[in-house]
PyMOL CGO cylinders between C-alpha atoms (Angstrom):
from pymol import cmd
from pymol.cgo import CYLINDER

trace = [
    CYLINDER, 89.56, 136.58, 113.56, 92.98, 135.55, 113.88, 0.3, 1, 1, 1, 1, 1, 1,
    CYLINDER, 92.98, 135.55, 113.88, 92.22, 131.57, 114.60, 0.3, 1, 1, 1, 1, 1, 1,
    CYLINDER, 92.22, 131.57, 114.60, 89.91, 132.24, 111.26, 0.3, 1, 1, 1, 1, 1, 1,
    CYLINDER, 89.91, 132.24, 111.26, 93.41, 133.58, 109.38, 0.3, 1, 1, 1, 1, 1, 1,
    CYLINDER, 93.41, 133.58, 109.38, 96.12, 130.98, 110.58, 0.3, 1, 1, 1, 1, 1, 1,
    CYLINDER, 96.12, 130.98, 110.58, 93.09, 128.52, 109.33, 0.3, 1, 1, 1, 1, 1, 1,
    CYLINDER, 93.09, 128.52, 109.33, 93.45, 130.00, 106.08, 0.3, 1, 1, 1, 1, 1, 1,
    CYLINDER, 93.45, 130.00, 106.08, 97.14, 130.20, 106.12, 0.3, 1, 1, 1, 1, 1, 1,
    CYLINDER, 97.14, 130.20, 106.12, 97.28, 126.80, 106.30, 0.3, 1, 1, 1, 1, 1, 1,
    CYLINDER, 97.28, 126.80, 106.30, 94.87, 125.78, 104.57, 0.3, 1, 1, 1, 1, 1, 1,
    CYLINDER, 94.87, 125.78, 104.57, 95.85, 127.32, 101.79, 0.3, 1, 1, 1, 1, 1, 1,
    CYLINDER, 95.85, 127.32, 101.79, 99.68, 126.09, 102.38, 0.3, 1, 1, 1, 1, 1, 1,
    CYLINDER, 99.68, 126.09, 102.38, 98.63, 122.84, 102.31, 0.3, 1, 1, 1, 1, 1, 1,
    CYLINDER, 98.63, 122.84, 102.31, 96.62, 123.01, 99.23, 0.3, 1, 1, 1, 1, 1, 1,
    CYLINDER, 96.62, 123.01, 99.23, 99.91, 124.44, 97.92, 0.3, 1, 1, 1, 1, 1, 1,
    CYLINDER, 99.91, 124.44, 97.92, 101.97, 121.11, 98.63, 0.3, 1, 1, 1, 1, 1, 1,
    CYLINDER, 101.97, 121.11, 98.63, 102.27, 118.46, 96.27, 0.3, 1, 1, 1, 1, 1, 1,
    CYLINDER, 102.27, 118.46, 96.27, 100.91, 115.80, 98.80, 0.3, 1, 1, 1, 1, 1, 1,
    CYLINDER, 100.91, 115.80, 98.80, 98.57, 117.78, 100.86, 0.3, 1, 1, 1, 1, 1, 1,
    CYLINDER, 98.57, 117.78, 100.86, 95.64, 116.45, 102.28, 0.3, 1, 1, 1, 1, 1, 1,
    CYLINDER, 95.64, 116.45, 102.28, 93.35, 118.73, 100.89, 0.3, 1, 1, 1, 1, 1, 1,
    CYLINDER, 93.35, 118.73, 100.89, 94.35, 117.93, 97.45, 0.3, 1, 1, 1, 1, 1, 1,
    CYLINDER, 94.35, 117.93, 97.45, 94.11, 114.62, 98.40, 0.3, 1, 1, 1, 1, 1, 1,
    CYLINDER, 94.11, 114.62, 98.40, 91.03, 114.63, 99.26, 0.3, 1, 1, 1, 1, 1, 1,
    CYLINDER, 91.03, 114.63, 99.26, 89.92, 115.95, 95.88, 0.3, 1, 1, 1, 1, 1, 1,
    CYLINDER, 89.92, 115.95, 95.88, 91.77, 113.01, 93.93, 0.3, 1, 1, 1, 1, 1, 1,
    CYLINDER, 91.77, 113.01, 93.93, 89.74, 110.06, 96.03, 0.3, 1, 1, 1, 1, 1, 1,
    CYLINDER, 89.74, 110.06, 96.03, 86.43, 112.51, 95.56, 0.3, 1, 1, 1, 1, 1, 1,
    CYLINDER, 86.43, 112.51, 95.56, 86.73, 112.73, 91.90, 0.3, 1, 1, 1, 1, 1, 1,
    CYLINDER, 86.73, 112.73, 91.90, 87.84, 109.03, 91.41, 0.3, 1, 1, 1, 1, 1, 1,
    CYLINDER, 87.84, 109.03, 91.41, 85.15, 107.92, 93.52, 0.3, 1, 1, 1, 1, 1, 1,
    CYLINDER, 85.15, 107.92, 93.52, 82.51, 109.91, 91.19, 0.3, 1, 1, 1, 1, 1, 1,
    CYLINDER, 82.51, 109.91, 91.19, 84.27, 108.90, 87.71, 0.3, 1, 1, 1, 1, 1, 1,
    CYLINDER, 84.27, 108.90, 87.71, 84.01, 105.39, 89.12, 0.3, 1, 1, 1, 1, 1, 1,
    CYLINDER, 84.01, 105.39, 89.12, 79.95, 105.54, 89.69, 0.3, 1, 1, 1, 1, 1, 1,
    CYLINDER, 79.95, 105.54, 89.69, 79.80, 107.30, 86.53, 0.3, 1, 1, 1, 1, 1, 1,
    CYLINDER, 79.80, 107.30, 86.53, 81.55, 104.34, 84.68, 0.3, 1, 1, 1, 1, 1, 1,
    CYLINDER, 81.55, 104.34, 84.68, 79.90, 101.59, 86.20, 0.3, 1, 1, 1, 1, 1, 1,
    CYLINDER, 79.90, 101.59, 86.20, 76.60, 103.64, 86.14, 0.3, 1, 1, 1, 1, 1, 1,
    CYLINDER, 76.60, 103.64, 86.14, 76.73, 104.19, 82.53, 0.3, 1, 1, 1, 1, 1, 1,
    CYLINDER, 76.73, 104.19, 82.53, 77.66, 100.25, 81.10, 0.3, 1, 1, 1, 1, 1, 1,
    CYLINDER, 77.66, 100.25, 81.10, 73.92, 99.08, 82.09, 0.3, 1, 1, 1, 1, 1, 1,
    CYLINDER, 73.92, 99.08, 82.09, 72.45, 102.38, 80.25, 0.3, 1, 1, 1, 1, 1, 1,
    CYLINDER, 72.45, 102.38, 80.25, 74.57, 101.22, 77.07, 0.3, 1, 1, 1, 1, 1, 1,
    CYLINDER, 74.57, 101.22, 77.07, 73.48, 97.49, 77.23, 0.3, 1, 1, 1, 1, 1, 1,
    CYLINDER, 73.48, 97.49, 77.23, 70.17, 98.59, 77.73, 0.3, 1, 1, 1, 1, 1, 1,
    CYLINDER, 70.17, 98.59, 77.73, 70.63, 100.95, 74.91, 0.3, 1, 1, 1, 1, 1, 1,
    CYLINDER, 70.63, 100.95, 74.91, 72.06, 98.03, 72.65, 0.3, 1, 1, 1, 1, 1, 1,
    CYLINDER, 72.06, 98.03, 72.65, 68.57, 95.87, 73.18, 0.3, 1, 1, 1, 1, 1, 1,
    CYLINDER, 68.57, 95.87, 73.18, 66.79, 98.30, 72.20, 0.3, 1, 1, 1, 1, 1, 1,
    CYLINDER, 66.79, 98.30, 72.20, 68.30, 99.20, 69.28, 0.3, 1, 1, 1, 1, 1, 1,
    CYLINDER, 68.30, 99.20, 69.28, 68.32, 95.33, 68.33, 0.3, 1, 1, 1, 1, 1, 1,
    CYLINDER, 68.32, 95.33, 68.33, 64.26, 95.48, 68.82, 0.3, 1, 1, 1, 1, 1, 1,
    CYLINDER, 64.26, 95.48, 68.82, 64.18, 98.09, 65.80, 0.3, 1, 1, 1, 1, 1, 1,
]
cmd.load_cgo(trace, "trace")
């Protein structure tokens, strides 16, 4: 139980700091995701476009 609290300790001291790793972590994660949503969504737009034009 104790290896399970320092753990948490730092864990959460790191998530604390400016330049943790946890937080980090996060930053690539979400960039990663807002970059396959970007470059996920501009074929779904041109496809929308065409078929718009076919009206």
């Amino acid at each position: 139980m104790l290896k399970l609290q320092a753990k948490l300790d730092a864990m959460i001291e790191d998530v604390n700091q400016e330049d943790g790793f946890i937080p980090q972590l996060f930053e690539k994660i979400t960039d990663s995701l807002f970059f396959l949503i970007q470059w996920g969504g501009i074929p779904m737009v041109i496809y929308l476009l065409i078929a718009v034009s076919r009206w």
